[in-house]
N, C-alpha and C positions, 0 to 999 in steps of 0.2 A: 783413625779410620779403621773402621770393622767389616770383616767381607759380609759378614751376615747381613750388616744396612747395609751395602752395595745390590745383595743378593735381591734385597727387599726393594729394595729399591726399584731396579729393573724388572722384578714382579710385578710391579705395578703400572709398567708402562713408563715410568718416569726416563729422563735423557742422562745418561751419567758424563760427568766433564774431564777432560784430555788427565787432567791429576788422578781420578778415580781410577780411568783406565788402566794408567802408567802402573796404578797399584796393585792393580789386581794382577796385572803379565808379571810384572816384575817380582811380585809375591807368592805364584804358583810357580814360578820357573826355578825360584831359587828353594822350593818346598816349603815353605812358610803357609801357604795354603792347601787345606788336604782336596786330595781328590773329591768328596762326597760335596765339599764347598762349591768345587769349579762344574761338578756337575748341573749340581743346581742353579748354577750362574747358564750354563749352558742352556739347561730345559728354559729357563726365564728367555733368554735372548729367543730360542725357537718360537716359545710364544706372541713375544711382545714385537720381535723384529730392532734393528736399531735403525738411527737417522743417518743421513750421508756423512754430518760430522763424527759422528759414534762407530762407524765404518772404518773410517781414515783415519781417525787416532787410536782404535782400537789393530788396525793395520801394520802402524807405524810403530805401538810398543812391541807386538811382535817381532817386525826388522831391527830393533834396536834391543831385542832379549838374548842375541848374538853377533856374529860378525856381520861387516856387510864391507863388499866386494868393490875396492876404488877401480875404477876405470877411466881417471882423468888423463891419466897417460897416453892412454888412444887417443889417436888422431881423429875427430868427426863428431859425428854425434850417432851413439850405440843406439842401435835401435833393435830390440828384442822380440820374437815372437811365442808365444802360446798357446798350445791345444789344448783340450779338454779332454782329450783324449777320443781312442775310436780303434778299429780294426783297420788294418791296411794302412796309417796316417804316414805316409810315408814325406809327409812337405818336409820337413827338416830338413831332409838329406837332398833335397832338389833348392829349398828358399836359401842354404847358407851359401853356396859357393855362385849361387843366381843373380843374387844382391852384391855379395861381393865383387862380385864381375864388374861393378856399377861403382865400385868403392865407398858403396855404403860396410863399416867396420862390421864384424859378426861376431862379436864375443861371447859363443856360446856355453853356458853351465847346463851340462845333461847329468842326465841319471841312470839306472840300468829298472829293465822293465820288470814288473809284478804281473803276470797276466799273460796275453794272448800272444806278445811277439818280445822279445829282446824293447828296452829301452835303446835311446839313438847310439846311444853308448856301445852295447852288446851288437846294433847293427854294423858300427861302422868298425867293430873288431872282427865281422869279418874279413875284412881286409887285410892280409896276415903282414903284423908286424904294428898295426896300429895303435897307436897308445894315448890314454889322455892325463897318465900321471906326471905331471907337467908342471916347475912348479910358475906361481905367479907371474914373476918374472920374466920368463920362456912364455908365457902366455901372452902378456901383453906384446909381447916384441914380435911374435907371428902375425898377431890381428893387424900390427903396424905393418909389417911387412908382404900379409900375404891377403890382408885385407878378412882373415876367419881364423879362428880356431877355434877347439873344443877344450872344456876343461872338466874333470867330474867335481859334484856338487860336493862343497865344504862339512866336513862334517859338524861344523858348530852354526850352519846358517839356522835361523829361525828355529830354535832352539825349543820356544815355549808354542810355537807351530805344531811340533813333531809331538810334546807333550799332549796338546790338547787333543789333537789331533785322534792319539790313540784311546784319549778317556771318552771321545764323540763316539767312535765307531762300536763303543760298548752301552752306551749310553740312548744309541736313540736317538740321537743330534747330529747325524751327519746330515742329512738333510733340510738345513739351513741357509739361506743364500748371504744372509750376511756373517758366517761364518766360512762356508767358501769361498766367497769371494773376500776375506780379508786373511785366509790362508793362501788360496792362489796368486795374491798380490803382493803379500807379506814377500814369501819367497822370488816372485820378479824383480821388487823395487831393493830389494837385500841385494841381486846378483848384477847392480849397479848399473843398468841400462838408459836412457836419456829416455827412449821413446819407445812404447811397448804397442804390439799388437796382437791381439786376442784371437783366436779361432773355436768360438765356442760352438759345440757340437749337439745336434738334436735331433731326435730317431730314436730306434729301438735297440741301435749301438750302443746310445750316448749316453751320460749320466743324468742327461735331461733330457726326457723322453717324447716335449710336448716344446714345438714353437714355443710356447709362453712362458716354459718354464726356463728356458733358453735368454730367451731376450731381457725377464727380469734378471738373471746371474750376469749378459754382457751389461747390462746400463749398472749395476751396482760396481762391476770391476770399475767399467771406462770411469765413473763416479768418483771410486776411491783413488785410481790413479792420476786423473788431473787434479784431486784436491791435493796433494800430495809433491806435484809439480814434475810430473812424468805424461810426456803428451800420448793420450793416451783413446786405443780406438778398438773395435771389434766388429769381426766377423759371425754370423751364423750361418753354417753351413750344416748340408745335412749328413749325418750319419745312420740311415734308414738301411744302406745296404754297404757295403765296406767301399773304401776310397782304392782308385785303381785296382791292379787285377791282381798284385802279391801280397799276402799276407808270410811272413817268415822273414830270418834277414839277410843271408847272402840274395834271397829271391828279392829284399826290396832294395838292395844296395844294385842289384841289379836293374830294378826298373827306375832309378833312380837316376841311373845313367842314361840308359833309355831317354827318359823326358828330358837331360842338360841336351841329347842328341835333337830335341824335336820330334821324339816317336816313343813317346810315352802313352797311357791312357790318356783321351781325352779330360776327364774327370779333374785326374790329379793338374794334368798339366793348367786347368781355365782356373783351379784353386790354389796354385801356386803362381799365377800371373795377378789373382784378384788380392791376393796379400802380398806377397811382391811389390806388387803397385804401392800400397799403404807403406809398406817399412821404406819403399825409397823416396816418397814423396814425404814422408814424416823428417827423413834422413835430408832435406831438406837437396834433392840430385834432382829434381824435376820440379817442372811448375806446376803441372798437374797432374792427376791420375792417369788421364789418356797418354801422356806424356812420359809418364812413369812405364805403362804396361808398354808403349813402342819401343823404348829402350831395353825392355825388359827381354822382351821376343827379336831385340837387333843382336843381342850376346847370346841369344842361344841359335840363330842363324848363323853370327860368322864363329862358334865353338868356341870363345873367349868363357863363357860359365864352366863350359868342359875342361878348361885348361884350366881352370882355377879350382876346380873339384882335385882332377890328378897334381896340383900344386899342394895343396891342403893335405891332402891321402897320406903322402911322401915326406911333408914339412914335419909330420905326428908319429913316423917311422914305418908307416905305411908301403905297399907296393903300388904306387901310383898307376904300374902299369894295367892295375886289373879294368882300367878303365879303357882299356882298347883294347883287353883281352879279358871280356870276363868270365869267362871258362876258367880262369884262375882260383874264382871265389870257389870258397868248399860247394862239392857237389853230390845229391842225394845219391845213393845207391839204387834206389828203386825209385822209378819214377811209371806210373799209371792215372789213367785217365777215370772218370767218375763220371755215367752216360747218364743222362735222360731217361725216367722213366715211361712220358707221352710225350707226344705232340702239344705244342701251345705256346705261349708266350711267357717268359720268367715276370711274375706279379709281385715275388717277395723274395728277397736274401734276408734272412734275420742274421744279422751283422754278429751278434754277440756269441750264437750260434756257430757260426765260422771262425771265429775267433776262436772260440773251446776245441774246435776239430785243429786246430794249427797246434793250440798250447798239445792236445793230446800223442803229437807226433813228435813234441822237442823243442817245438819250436819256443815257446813261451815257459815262465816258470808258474808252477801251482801253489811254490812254499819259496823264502827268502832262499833257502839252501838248493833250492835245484840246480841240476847243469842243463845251459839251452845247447839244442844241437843248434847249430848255424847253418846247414845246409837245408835242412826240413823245411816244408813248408806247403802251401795250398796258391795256384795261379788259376785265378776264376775266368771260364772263357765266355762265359755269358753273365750278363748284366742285366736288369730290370729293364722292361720292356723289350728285351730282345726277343726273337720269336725264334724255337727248338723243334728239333724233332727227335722224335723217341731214337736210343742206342747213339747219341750225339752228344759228346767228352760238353759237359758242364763245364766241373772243374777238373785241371792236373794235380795229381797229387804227390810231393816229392818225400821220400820218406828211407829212414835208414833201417828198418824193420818190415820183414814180407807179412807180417799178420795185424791188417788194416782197417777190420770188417767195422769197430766201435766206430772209426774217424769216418767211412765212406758211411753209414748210417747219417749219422749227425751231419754231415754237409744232404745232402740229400734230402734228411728233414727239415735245413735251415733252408731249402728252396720252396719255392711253391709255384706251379705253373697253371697257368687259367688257357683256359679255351676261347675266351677272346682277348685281344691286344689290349694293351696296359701302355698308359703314359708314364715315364721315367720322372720320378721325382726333381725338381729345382735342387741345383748343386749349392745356390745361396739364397736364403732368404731373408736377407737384411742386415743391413750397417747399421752399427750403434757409434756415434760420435757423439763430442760433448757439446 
């Protein structure tokens, strides 16, 4: 076998079979393949697209070009979930100890963030003392135990993922759906989960900017993951203006608790009920959805999810307590408000925009080497379609530095107010199952 006829191959539109695949991962990851090869394999695929089997075996050399993560020793059936990321995405830290409340298992493998806010990882280090170096072992026996824990991402998972991954973003080919979604799947189905569900995100947050381009990325994941034998579903939700009101991460470990209390944004809390629902009815605890979301809303009325959060916190060497004292979490030194320049109604948050005003203050890193501040951060007090009036606090702004004028600029121009009322965008627009 020669990569050059695979290359040609796939130029042409032709299907390549699970053996072809297996050669080409397996031969780029161990260098046998030069970069300029896989580039070219890459532009081919952008063009030609592949088939759902060419997805799923091409997925699957991926999970299998490194380690991949047993989880038979938990009790249940692991059922995983994934964003696509966003501004404010704060479901994590309200869906793991929510579900578990339910004993549905949460074995989660997080990462630390690149971008606007701390990864769940950097979030939940707020919490002083908290730690995810843990090893396997100690892993598994929590989830048995406490029904969640966290553990950071393997340094050998999907190996030929990370590879390609960095020759795409140079290349011109990140923007491919059947390369996305066989690197976002590659690493789910690697971090050994039973049942996955997806929150893929659409707006001018999101990395899919368009309904359409949204829904093609959820039906090729759910695709690859039932072919695969991972029961597998997604969410589209939108990310037009940021999820709940905290962007930063003591501010979202804070709002975090907030919504396990029942007095969260509405927002996050109906997006954390509407995936909740799916990982416990997947998790096989309900008969149906309806079913799923009543029990879901019974654990956080009688504060059983709350208890199982401060149980979590404290099992990973955490201060359990910050959760009925969260004045505990780090706290900004300067905290100011960011007013309205007219009268009218908020028509637009540019979410990505917000995002850059949070990384600017600490909160987010710009380069792999930054330090995030953990207390920094932006609490939005209007939302889309709300109606303002001029010299009226927008957003709070929490900050460890008095010279702010870059950050209150850029929120400011991430808002837009109309002079007549605006209807608030739909928080979901469609389920993809198989």
């Amino acid at each position: 076998m020669r990569m050059v006829d695979l290359i040609e191959k796939k130029r042409d539109g032709k299907e390549l079979s699970k053996e072809e695949i297996d050669f080409i991962i397996k031969n780029y990851t161990n260098g046998d393949i030069p970069d300029y090869q896989m580039s070219a394999f890459a532009m081919a695929v952008f063009f030609q697209d592949m088939t759902t089997e060419e997805r799923a075996n091409f997925t699957m050399a991926m999970v299998e070009s490194g380690d991949q993560i047993d989880l038979s020793a938990i009790e249940g059936i692991k059922v995983d979930k994934h964003s696509t990321g966003g501004v404010g995405d704060t479901t994590t830290l309200v869906l793991a100890p929510l579900v578990a409340a339910l004993d549905v298992p949460v074995a989660k493998m997080s990462g630390r963030g690149l971008g606007h806010t701390g990864g769940t990882i950097d979030k939940l280090e707020a919490v002083e003392g908290f730690h995810v170096e843990i090893t396997s072992e100690e892993f598994i026996d929590l989830v048995n135990k406490n029904k969640v824990a966290v553990i950071g991402q393997s340094g050998n998972l999907t190996p030929a993922d990370k590879k390609l991954y960095g020759l795409r973003d140079v290349t011109a080919t990140v923007n491919s759906i059947p390369l996305i979604a066989s690197s976002i799947m590659s690493k789910k189905i690697a971090a050994g989960a039973d049942a996955i569900v997806l929150d893929v995100k659409t707006g001018a947050g999101a990395f899919m900017k368009t309904t359409e381009e949204a829904e093609a990325l959820a039906k090729a994941m759910v695709d690859i993951g039932n072919a695969v034998g991972r029961n597998t579903m997604a969410v589209i939700s939108d990310m037009s203006q940021p999820l709940g009101f905290a962007i930063g991460n003591a501010l979202e470990i804070k709002e975090a608790i907030d919504t396990l209390k029942g007095e969260g944004p509405k927002d996050l809390e109906e997006l954390c009920y509407v995936l909740g629902s799916h990982m416990v009815y997947l998790a096989g605890k309900a008969e149906t959805l309806e079913d799923a979301r009543a029990k879901l809303q019974e654990v956080i009325k009688n504060g059983k999810a709350l208890e199982v959060f401060k149980t979590f916190l404290s099992a990973q060497g955490g201060d359990g307590s910050v959760v009925d004292n969260p004045e505990k979490l780090p706290q900004a030194k300067y905290v100011s408000d960011i007013k309205a320049e007219k009268d009218g109604y908020v028509s637009e948050i540019t979410a990505n925009e917000i995002g850059t005003a949070a990384m600017l203050l600490g909160a987010g890193r710009a380069t792999k080497e930054s330090e995030i501040d953990l207390a920094v951060g932006l609490m939005l007090r209007k939302k889309v379609g709300e109606k303002v009036t001029a010299g009226e606090a927008i957003v709070t702004m929490y900050s460890n530095s008095e010279n702010n004028e870059e950050v209150a600029k850029k929120v400011l121009e991430a808002y837009s107010i109309s002079s007549d009322p605006v209807t608030a965008p739909p928080l979901v627009y469609k389920e993809i199952k198989k």
